[in-house]
ROTOR-63764 format. One record per residue (C-alpha): residue number from 1; residue in one letter; y, z, x. Coordinates in steps of 0.25 Angstrom, whole numbers, plus 5000, padded with zeros to 4 digits. Each point is the difference from the previous one (the first is absolute). Example, Ala and Ser with C-alpha at 12.3 -4.5 7.8 and 13.67 -1.06 7.14 Angstrom:
<rs>
+-----+---------+------+------+------+
| num | residuo |   py |   pz |   px |
+-----+---------+------+------+------+
|   1 |       A | 4982 | 5031 | 5049 |
|   2 |       S | 5014 | 4998 | 5006 |
+-----+---------+------+------+------+
</rs>
This chain:
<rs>
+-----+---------+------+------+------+
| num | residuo |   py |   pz |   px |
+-----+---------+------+------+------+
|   1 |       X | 4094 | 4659 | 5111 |
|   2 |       X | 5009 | 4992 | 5010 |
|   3 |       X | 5013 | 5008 | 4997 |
|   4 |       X | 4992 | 5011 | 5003 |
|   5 |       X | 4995 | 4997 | 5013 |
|   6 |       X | 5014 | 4998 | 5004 |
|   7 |       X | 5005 | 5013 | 4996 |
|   8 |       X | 4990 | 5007 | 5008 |
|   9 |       X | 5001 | 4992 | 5013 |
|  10 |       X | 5016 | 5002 | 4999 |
|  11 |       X | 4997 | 5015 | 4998 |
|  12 |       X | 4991 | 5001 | 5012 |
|  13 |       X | 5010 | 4992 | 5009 |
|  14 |       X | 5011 | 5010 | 4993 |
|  15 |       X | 4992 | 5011 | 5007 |
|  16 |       X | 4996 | 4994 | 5013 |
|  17 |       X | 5017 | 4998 | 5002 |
|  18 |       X | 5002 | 5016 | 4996 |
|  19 |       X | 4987 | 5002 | 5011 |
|  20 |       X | 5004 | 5006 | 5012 |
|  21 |       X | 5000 | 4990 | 5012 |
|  22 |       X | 5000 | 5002 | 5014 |
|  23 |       X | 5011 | 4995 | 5008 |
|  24 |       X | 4995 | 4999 | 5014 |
|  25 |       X | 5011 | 5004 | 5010 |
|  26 |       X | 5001 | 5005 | 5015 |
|  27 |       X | 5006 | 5012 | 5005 |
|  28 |       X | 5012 | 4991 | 5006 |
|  29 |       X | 5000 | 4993 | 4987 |
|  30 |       X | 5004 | 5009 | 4993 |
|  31 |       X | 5010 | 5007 | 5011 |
|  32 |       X | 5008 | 4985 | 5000 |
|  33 |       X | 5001 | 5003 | 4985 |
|  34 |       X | 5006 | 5015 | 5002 |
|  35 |       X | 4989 | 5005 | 4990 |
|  36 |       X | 5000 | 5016 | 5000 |
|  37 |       X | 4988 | 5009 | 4994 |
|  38 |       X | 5000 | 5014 | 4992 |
|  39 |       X | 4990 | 5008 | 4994 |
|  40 |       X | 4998 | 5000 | 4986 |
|  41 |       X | 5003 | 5013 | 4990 |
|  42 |       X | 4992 | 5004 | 4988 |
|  43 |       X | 5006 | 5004 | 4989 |
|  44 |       X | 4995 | 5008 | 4990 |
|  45 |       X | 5007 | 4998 | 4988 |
|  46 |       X | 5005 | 4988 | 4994 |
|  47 |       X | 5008 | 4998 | 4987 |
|  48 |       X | 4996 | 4996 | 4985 |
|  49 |       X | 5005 | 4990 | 4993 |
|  50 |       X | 5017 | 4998 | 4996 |
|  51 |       X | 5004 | 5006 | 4988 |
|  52 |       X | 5014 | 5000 | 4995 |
|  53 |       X | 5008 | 5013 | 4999 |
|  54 |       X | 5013 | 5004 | 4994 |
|  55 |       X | 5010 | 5010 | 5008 |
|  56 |       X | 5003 | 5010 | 4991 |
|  57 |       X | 5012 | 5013 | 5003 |
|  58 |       X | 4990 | 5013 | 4997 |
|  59 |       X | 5010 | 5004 | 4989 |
|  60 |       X | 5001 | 5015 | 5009 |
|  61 |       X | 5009 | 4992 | 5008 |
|  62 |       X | 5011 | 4997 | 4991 |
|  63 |       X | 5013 | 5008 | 4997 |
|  64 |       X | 5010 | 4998 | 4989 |
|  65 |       X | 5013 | 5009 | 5005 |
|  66 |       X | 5009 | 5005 | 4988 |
|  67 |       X | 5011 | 5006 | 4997 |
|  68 |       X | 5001 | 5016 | 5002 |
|  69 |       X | 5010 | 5001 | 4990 |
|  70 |       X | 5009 | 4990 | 4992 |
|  71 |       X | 5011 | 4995 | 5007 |
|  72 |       X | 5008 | 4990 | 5007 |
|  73 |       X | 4992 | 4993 | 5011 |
|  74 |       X | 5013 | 5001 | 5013 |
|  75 |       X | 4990 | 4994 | 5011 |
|  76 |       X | 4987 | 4993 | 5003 |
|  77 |       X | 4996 | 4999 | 5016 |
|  78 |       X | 4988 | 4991 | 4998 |
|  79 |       X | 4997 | 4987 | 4992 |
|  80 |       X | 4988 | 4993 | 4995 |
|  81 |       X | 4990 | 4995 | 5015 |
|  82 |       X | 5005 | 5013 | 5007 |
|  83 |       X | 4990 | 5011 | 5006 |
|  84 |       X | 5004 | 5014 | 4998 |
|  85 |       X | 4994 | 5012 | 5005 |
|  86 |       X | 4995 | 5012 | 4993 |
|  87 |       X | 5011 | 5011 | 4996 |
|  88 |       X | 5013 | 4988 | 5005 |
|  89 |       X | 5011 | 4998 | 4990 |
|  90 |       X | 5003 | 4991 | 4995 |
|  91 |       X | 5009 | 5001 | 4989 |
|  92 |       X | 5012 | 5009 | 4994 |
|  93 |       X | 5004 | 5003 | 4984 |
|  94 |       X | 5009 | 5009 | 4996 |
|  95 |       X | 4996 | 5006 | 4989 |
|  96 |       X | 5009 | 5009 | 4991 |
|  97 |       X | 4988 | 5006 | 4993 |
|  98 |       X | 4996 | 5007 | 5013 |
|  99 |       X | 5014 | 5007 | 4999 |
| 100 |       X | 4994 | 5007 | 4988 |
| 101 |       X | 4989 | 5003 | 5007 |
| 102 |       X | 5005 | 5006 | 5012 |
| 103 |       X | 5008 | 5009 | 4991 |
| 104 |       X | 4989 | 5003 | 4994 |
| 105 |       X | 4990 | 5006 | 5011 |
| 106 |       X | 5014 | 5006 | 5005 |
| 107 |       X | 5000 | 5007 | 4987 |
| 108 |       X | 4986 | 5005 | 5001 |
| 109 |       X | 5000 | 5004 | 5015 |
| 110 |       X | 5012 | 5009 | 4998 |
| 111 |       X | 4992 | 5007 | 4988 |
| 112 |       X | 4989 | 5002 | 5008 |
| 113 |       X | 5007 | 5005 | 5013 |
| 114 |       X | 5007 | 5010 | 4991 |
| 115 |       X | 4986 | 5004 | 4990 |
| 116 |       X | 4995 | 5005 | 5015 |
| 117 |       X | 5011 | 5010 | 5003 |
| 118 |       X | 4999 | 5005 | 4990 |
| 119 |       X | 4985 | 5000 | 5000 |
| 120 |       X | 5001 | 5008 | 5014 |
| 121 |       X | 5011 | 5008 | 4995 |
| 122 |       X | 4991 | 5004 | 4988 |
| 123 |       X | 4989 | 5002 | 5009 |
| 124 |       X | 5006 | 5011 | 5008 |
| 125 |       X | 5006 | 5007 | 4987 |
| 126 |       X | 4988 | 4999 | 4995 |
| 127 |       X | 4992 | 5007 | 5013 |
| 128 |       X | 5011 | 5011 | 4997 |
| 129 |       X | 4996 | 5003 | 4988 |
| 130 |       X | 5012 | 4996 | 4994 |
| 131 |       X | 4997 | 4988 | 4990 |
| 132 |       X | 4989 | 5000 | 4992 |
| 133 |       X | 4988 | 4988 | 5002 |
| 134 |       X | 5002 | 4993 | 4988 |
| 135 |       X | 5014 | 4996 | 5006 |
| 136 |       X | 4994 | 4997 | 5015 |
| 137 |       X | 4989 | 4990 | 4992 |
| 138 |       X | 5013 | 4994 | 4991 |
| 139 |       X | 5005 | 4998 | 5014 |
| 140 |       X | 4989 | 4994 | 5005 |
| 141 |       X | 4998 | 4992 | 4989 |
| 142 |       X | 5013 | 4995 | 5000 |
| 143 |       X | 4998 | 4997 | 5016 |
| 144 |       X | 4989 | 4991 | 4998 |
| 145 |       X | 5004 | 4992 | 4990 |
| 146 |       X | 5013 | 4996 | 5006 |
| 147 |       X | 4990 | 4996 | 5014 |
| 148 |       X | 4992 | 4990 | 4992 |
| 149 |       X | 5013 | 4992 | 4994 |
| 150 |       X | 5007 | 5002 | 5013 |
| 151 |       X | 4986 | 4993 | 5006 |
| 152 |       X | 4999 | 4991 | 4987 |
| 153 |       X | 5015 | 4995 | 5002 |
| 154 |       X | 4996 | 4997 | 5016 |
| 155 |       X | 4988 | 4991 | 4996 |
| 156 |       X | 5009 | 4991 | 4991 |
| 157 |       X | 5008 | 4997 | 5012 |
| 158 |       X | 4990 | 4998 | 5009 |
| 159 |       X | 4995 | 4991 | 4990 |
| 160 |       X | 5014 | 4995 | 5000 |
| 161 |       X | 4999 | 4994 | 5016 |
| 162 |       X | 5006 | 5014 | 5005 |
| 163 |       X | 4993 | 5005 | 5012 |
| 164 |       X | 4996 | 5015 | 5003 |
| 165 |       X | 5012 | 4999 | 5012 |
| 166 |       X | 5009 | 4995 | 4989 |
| 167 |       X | 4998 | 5010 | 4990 |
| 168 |       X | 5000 | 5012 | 5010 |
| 169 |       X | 5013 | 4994 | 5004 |
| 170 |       X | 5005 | 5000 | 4987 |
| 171 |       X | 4996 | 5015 | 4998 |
| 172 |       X | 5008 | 5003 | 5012 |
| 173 |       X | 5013 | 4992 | 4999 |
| 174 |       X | 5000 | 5000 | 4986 |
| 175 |       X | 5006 | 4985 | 5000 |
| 176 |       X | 4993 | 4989 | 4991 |
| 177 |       X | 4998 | 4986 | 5005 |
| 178 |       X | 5001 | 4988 | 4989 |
| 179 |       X | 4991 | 4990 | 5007 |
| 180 |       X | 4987 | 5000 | 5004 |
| 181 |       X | 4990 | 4991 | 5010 |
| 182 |       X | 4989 | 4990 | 4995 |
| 183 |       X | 4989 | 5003 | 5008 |
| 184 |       X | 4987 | 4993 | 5005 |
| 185 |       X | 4987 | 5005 | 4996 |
| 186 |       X | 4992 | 4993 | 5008 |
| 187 |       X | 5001 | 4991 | 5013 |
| 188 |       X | 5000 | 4985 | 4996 |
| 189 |       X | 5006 | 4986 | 4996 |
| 190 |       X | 5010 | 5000 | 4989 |
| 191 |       X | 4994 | 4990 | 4988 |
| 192 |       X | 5010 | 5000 | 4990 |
| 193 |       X | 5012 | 5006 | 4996 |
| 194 |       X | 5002 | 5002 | 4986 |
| 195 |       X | 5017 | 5005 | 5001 |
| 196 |       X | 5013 | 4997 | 5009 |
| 197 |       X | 5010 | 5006 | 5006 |
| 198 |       X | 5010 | 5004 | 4987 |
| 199 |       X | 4989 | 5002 | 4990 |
| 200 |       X | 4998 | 5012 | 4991 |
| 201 |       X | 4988 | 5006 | 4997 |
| 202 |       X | 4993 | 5010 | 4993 |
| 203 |       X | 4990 | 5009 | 5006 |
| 204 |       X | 4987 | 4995 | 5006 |
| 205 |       X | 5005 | 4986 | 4998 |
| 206 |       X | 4993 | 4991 | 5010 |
| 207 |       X | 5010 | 4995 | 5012 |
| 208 |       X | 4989 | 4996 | 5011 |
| 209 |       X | 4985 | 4996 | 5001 |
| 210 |       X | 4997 | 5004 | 5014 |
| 211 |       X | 4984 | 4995 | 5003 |
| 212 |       X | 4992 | 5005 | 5011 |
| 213 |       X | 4991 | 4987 | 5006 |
| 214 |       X | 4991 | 5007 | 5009 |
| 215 |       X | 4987 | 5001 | 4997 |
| 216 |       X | 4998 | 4990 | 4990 |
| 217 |       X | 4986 | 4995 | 4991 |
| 218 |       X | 4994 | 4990 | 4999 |
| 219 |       X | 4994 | 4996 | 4988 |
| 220 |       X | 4987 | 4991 | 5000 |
| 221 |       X | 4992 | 4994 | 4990 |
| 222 |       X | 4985 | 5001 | 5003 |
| 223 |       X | 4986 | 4997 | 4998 |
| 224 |       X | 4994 | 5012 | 4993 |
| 225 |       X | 4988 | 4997 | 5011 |
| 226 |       X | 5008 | 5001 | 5010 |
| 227 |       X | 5011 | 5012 | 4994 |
| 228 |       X | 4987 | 5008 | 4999 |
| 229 |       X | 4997 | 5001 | 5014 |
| 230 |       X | 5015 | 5005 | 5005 |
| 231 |       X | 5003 | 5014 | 5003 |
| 232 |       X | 5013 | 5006 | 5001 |
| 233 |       X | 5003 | 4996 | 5016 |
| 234 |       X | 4994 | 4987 | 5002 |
| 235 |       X | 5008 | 4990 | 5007 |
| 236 |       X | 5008 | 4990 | 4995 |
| 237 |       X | 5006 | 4988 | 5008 |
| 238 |       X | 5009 | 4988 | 4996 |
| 239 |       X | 4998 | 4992 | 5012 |
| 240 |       X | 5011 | 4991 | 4998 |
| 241 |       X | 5012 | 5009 | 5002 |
| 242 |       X | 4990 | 5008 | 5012 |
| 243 |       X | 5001 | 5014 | 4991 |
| 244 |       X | 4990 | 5010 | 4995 |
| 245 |       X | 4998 | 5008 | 4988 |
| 246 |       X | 4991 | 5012 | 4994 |
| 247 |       X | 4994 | 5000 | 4986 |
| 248 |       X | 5004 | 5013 | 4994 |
| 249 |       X | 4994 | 5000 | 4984 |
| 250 |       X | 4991 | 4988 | 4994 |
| 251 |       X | 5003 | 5002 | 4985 |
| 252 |       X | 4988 | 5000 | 4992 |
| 253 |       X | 5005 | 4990 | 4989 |
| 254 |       X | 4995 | 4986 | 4998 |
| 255 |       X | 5008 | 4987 | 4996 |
| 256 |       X | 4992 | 4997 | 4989 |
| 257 |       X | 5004 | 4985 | 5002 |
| 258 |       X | 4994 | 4997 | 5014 |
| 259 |       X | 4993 | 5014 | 5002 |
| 260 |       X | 5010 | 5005 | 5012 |
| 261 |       X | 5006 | 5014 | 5003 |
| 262 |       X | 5013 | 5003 | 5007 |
| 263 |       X | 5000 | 5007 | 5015 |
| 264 |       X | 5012 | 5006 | 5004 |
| 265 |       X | 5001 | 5002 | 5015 |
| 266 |       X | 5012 | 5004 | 5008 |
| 267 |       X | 5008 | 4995 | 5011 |
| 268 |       X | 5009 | 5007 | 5010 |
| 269 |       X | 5000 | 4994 | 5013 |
| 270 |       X | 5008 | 4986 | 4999 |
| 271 |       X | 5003 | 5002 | 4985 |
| 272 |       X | 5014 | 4997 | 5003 |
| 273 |       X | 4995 | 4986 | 5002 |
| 274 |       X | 4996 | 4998 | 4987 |
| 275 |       X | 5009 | 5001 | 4984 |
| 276 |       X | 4999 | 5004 | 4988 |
| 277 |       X | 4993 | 4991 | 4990 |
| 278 |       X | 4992 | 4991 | 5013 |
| 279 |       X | 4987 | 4995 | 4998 |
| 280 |       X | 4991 | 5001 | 5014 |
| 281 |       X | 4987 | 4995 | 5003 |
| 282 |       X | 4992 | 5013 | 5004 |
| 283 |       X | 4986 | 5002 | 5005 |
| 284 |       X | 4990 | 5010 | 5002 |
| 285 |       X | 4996 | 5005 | 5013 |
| 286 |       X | 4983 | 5000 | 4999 |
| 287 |       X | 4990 | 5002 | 5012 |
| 288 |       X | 4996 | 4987 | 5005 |
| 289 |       X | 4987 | 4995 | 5001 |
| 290 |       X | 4995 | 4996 | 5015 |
| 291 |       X | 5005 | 4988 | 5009 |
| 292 |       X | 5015 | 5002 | 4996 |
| 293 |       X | 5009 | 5001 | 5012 |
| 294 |       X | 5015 | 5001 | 5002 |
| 295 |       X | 5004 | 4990 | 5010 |
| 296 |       X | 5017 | 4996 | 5006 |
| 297 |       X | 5004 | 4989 | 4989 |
| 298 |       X | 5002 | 4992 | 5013 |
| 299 |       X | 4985 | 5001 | 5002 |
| 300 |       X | 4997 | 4992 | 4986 |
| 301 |       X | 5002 | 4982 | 4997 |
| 302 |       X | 5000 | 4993 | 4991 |
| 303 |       X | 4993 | 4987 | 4996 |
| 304 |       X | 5005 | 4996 | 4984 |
| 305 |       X | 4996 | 5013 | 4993 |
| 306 |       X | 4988 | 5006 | 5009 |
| 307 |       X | 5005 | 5010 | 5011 |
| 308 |       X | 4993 | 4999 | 5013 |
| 309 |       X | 4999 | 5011 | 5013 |
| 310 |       X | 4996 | 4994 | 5014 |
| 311 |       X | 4988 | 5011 | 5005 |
| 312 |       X | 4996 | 5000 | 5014 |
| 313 |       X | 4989 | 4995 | 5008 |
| 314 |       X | 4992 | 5000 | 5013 |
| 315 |       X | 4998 | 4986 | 5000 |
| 316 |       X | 5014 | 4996 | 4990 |
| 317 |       X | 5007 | 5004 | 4987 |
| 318 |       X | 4995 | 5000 | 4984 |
| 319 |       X | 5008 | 4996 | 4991 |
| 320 |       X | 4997 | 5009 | 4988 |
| 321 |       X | 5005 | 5000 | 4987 |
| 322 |       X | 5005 | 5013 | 4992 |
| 323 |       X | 5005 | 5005 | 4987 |
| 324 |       X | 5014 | 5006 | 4999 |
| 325 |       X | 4999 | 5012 | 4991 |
| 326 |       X | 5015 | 5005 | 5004 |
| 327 |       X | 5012 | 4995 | 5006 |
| 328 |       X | 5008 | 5010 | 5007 |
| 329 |       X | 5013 | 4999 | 5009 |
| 330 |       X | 4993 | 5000 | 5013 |
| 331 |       X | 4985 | 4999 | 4997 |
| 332 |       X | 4990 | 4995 | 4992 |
| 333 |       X | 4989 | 5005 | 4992 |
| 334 |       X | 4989 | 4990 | 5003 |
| 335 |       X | 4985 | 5000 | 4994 |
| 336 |       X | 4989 | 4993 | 5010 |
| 337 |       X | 4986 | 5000 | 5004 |
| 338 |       X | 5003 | 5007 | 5013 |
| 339 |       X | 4994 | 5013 | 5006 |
| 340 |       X | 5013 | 5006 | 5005 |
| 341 |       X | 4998 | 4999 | 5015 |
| 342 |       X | 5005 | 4986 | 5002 |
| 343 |       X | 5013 | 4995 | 5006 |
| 344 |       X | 5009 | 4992 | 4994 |
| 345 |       X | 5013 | 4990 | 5004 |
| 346 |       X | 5012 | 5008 | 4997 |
| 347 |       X | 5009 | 4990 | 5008 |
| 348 |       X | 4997 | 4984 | 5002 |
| 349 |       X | 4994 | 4998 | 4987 |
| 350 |       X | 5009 | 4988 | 4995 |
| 351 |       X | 4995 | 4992 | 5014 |
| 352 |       X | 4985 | 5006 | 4995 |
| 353 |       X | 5002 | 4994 | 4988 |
| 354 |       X | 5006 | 4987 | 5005 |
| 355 |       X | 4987 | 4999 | 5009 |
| 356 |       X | 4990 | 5003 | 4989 |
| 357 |       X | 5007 | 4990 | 4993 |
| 358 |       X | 5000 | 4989 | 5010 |
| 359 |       X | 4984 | 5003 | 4999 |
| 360 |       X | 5001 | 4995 | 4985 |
| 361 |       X | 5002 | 5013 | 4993 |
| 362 |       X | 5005 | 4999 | 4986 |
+-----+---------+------+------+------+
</rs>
């Protein structure tokens, strides 16, 4: 019984310290002690409770860059930590295969150019009167067929690197080129290089991974209960790298094991900050309930682990302790039994805190 008498006298004199106390200084007073006054701010929304989150590349954002053709790799520009931009080259490989293939559309653009005069010389004969139609239609045929493998044989050295300005050219000068460029897809870092300068391949063997960081996902683990209530948009912070986030899907499949889902939400702003593979503490922006306020960190003491504010008053200053629900760079997310129309020490609050200490404060 004694035991317990103790523990309930410590707990009252435990809240009695946390209490707010009223610290009576004069108007000089606290002039001496170069003690300035702001307003106070609600704040509507507050954060959940940390969860750990995986960065994660969205696997859109990844590009493997491959031969065009089997060859001989004569030149590579970038190397592995470089960013590269959409459409730059960076690579050469001669390739005697695109030889063959250049001959080859050659070949078929000569064909076709030929099958249509003859198709317009058959035409008119034929509006004369002086071929029959089965022949104009043989013509015709003939025409169109040598079209589609002219256009066929354009494709494959499209397909081969060879740009539209590149085959026009060859059309025209009717000079073929042994070496092609390597060009990049998409804009990026260079990840991985997979061949060297030197090396032969084959066609469409991997020589860079090239991997787009921005946007990325994160990847968190949650509470079902608390997964359920997300919509696509809500807002995600990690407060201790100061960045923000926006859930995009919540995937409707439990862990089994500890009854959580996975939330993907995504990043663009800042996500250069951040790398593949990092676990981050993230939160859940929610609206608050009332009395939480955001104040200049400069506003807030310490005393051991409670946080204290210095309120203004006609006749002195209240020491009032508050909860911190956020710690951002500049300010402070506090929770405290405040109306919102109070006052508060921005400036002076270590010589506050000394005086209130002075007075016994613990």
């Amino acid at each position: 019984m004694k035991k317990i008498l103790l523990f309930t006298l410590a707990a009252c004199l435990s809240l009695n310290t946390l209490a707010a106390t009223r610290l009576p200084l004069t108007a000089s007073q606290l002039q001496q002690m170069q003690v300035q006054w702001g307003p106070l701010k609600a704040q509507q929304t507050g954060l959940s409770a940390s969860y750990p989150a995986e960065v994660v590349l969205p696997p859109t954002q990844t590009r493997v860059v491959t031969a065009p053709q089997a060859g001989l790799i004569t030149k590579l520009n970038v190397s592995v930590g470089d960013s590269v931009k959409q459409g730059q080259v960076i690579g050469q490989l001669s390739s005697p295969d695109l030889i063959a293939l250049q001959s080859n559309y050659l070949q078929a653009e000569t064909q076709a150019r030929l099958h249509e005069q003859a198709l317009k010389r058959d035409q008119e004969l034929f509006k004369d009167g002086i071929i029959a139609q089965r022949r104009m239609q043989e013509t015709q045929s003939a025409y169109e067929t040598s079209q589609a493998l002219m256009h066929e044989r354009q494709q494959t050295l499209k397909l081969s690197g060879l740009s539209e300005t590149q085959i026009h050219q060859l059309a025209q000068k009717r000079s073929m080129q042994n070496g092609m460029v390597i060009i990049a897809p998409i804009s990026g870092q260079i990840m991985d290089q997979q061949q060297s300068v030197g090396a032969r391949v084959d066609m469409a063997m991997p020589i860079f991974t090239i991997m787009n960081p921005k946007p990325l996902w994160l990847m968190m683990q949650l509470p079902m209960t608390q997964a359920s209530t997300l919509t696509p948009g809500t807002a995600v912070k990690l407060p201790k790298l100061g960045l923000s986030a926006k859930v995009e899907t919540v995937l409707r499949k439990l862990n089994k094991n500890n009854q959580t889902t996975q939330v993907r939400a995504v990043i663009s702003e800042g996500a250069e900050q951040l790398s593949i593979g990092q676990i981050v503490d993230v939160a859940l922006v929610e609206h608050t309930t009332q009395h939480s306020f955001a104040v200049p960190r400069t506003a807030v003491a310490r005393q051991g682990e409670q946080a204290l504010i210095f309120v203004q008053q006609a006749n002195g200053v209240t020491v009032m302790p508050v909860n911190i629900l956020l710690e951002e760079d500049q300010q402070l997310i506090i929770k405290a039994d405040l109306t919102g129309n109070e006052r508060i020490a921005t400036h002076g609050v270590a010589a506050l805190k000394g005086y209130w200490l002075g007075m016994g404060g613990e």
